[in-house]
N, C-alpha and C positions, 0 to 999 in steps of 0.2 A: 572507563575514563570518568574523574568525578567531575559535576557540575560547574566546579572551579575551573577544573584543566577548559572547558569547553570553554564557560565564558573568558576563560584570558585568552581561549584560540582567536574567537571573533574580537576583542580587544587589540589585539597584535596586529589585526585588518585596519583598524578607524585607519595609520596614517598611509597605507596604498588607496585606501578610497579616499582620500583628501576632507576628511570630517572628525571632528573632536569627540562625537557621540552617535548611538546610536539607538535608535528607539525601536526595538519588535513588539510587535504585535501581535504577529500569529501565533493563537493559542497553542499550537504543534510545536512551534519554536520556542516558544518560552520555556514549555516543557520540558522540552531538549535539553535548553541551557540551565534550566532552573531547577528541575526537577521536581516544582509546582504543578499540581495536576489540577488546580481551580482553573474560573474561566472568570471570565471580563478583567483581565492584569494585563499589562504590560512591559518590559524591560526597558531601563536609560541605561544603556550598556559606555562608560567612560573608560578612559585609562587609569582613572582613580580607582574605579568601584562600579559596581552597580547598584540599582535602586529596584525595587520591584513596586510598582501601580498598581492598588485593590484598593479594596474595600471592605468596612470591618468587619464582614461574611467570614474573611479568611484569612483574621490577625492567628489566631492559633492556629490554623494549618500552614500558614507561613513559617511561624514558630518551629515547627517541624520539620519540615520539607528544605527550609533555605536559612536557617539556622542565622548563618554570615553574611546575608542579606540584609541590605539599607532596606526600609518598607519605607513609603509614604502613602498613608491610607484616605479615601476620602471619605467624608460625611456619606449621609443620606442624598442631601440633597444639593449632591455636586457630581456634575457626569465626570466619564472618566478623561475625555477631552478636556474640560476643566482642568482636571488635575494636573494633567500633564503641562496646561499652560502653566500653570502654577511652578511645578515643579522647573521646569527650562528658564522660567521668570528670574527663578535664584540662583540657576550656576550657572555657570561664565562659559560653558558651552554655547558657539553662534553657529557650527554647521552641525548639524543632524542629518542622518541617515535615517529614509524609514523603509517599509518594505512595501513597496508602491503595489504591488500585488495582492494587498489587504484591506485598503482603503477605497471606499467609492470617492470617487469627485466631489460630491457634497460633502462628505468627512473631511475628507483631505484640504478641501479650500475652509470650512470654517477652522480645520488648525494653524493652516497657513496664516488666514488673516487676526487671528488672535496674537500669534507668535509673529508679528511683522517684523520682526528682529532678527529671527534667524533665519540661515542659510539652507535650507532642505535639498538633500540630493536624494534622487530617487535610487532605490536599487531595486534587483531581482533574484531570488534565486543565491542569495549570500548564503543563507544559515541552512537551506536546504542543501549545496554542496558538501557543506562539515558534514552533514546528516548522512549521504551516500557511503561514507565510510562506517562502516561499524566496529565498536569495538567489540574486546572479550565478551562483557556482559552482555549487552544489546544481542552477539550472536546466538549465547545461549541462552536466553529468552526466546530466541527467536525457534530456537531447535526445540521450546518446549511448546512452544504455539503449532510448529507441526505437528510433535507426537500428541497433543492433546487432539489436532482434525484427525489424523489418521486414526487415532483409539477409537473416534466417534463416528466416523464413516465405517469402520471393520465391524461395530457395534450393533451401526443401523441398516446395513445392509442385508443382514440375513432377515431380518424384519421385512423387506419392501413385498408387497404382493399387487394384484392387481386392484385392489380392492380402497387402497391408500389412495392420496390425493398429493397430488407435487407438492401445496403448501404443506400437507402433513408432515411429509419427508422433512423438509426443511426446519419444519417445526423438533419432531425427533433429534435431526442435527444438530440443534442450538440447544435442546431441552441436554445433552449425551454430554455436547462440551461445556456445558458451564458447570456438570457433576463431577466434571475432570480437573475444574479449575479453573477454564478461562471465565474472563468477563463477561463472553459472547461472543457473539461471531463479528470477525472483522469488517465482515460485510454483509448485505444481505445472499445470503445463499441462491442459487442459481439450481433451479431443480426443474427439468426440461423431459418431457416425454416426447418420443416418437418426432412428429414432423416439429415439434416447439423447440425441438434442438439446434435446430436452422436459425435462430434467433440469439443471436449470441451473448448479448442481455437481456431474455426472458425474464419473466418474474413469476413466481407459480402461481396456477392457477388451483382450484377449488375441483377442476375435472379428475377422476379415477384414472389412476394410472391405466387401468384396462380399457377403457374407454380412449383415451389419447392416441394410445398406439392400435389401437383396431382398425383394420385396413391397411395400416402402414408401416415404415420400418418398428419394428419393437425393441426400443432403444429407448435409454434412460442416461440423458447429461449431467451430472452434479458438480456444483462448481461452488467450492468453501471453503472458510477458513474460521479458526481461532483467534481468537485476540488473549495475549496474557500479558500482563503487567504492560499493558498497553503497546505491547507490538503483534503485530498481524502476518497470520499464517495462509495463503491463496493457492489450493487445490483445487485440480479437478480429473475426473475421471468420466469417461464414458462406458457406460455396458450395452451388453446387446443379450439377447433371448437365444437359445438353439436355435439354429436352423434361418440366422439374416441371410441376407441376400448377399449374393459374391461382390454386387456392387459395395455395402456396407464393408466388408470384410476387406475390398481393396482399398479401400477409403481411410479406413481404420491404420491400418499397416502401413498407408503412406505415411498420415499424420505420426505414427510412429517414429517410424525412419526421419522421419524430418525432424523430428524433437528432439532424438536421441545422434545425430546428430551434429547439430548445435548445441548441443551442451557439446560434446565432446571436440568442437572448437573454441570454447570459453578458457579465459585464462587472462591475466593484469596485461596489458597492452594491446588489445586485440581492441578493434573500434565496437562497438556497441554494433551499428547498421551493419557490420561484416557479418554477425552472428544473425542477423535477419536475412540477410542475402542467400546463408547457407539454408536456411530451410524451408525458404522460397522456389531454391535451386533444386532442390529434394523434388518438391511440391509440383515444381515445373516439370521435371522427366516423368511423373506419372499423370499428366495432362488436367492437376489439379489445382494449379496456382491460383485461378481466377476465382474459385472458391473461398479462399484466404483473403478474410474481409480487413483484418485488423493487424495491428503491429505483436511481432512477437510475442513480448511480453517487458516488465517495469521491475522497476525496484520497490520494493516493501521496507516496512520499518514502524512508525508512530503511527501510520497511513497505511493504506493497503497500494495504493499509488502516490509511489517515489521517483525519484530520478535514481538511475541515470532512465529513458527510455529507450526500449527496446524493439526498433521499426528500421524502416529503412530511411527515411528522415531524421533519424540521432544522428549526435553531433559529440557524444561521449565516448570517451574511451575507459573500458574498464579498470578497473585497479581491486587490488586484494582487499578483503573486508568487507566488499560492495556483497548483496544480498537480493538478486535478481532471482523472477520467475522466467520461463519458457513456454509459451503456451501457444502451439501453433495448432489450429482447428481448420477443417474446412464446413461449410456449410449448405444445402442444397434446399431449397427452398419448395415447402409442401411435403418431403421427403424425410431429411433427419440432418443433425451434426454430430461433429466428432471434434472434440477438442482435449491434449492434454498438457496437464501441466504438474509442475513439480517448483520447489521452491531451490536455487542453488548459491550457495558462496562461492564466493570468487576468493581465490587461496594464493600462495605465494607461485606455485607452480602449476595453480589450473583450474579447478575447481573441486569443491564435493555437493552432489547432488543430498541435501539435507532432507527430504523424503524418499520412501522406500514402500509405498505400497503397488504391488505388482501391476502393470499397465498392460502385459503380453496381449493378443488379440484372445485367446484363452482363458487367461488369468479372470477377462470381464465378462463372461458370461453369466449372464441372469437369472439364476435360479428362482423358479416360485415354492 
């Protein structure tokens, strides 16, 4: 979908929200709509047109990128709140929509009382809706943001010995996908040894992988993703060593069951929270529920966390295009975790699971 089609989607919105204009701010959204990748801009999205807000940093990449775009640029020394007075000052727009999600209270009231004129309705969560649907493009970006983690986990995995350090790991994984193509990693990588897998936002540490797991289960969490042309790929994989404990290995094969699973209740009309229930359900008949700290899993896209969410608290129901992860983990604290995940489209008739690297309790064994 071109950047046109998107901005007349939210256009075709101003009159069910009862406002003649709208102002985004969030750099993620502009993006969306604009297909501007600079930062401090904002959109006056009208029924007329739109106008894009910068600064003369990004007269020629505007030139590029948004071609059929109205600019109004500011000086030096004119903030971009400035501008926008200015700009609302001269068109005959008096209700604006902003995206009250983006604003602190301080910003928000010096716009308000500059603009005493206009009508401000707050919104939430408008442009991030459009966003939940992906098109063509957007999908196959997104399919190459996986195959670019997967090439670089399959990569660096025969590398891992005891002698590495969880940050090294990490380090390997973003040095692997940015030689593939992506920009980086969509996130910071999650590289978890032995008992640090219990933590389900870890951050690596500087300790030898031999060192982590001595004494304890010998297991290794990795949890990553690519970013390509600005959309984000969230994997993760657990391995274990010969010879884990049966508790690990029954642990393992729930979280399985329960993942695979819940995908295989995904499909356009199914509630978002049903697909969490089912692998909570899984999780419960092998007496491991209360282990399962976190919600399923989220939508990906400009972000690595999107809507719709994926917990038992959503409120979404799925639809084709959408671009959800599954990542159900349990975790035992001082011990180890196991969590895995996979990125999936939601399809006309169900879904496709868009990664493909083997997850078997087999398949993760750790070779040194």
């Amino acid at each position: 979908m071109s950047s046109e089609a998107r901005l007349d989607r939210l256009a075709q919105q101003l009159a069910s929200l009862e406002v003649d204009a709208f102002l985004v701010t969030d750099e993620t959204n502009v993006r969306y709509l604009s297909g501007f990748t600079g930062d401090s801009s904002s959109l006056l999205i009208t029924s007329a047109g739109t106008t894009v807000l910068s600064d003369g940093r990004y007269e020629t990449q505007l030139a590029q990128q948004c071609p059929k775009l109205a600019t109004a640029i500011r000086p030096p020394d004119q903030t971009l709140v400035e501008l926008t007075v200015e700009v609302l000052a001269a068109s005959p727009q008096r209700r604006v929509a902003i995206e009250a999600h983006h604003w602190t209270l301080a910003g928000f009231g010096k716009l308000r009382q500059a603009c005493d004129s206009v009508q401000w309705s707050e919104t939430t969560g408008v442009v991030e809706e459009l966003r939940m649907i992906k098109d063509a493009n957007e999908i196959a970006i997104t399919r190459r943001a996986v195959e670019i983690a997967q090439r670089a986990f399959a990569s660096v995995r025969p590398m891992l010995t005891d002698a590495m350090t969880e940050r090294s790991v990490a380090h390997e994984l973003e040095a692997k996908m940015r030689s593939l193509g992506a920009e980086g990693c969509s996130f910071a990588p999650i590289v978890a040894a032995g008992p640090a897998g219990a933590l389900p936002h870890y951050r690596p540490s500087d300790l030898k992988l031999g060192d982590r797991t001595m004494g304890g289960e010998p297991t290794l969490l990795i949890d990553w993703g690519a970013k390509y042309e600005g959309y984000a790929s969230d994997l993760t994989r657990t391995l274990h060593r010969p010879g884990a404990s049966d508790r690990y290995r029954r642990a393992y094969e729930a979280v399985l069951e329960a993942q695979l699973a819940a995908i295989g209740t995904i499909g356009p009309g199914v509630k978002a929270s049903a697909v969490d229930a089912v692998a909570r359900g899984v999780l419960a008949r092998h007496g491991m529920v209360d282990a399962f700290k976190h919600g399923l899993g989220h939508g990906t896209g400009l972000q690595i966390h999107e809507s719709p969410r994926m917990s038992a608290s959503s409120t979404e129901t799925l639809a084709a295009g959408m671009i959800i992860t599954v990542e159900p983990g349990v975790y035992f604290a001082g011990e180890f975790g196991v969590r895995i995940e996979d990125d999936i489209l939601v399809t006309d008739s169900g879904c496709e699971v868009l990664s493909d690297l083997p997850k078997g309790l087999e398949d993760s064994v750790w070779l040194l």
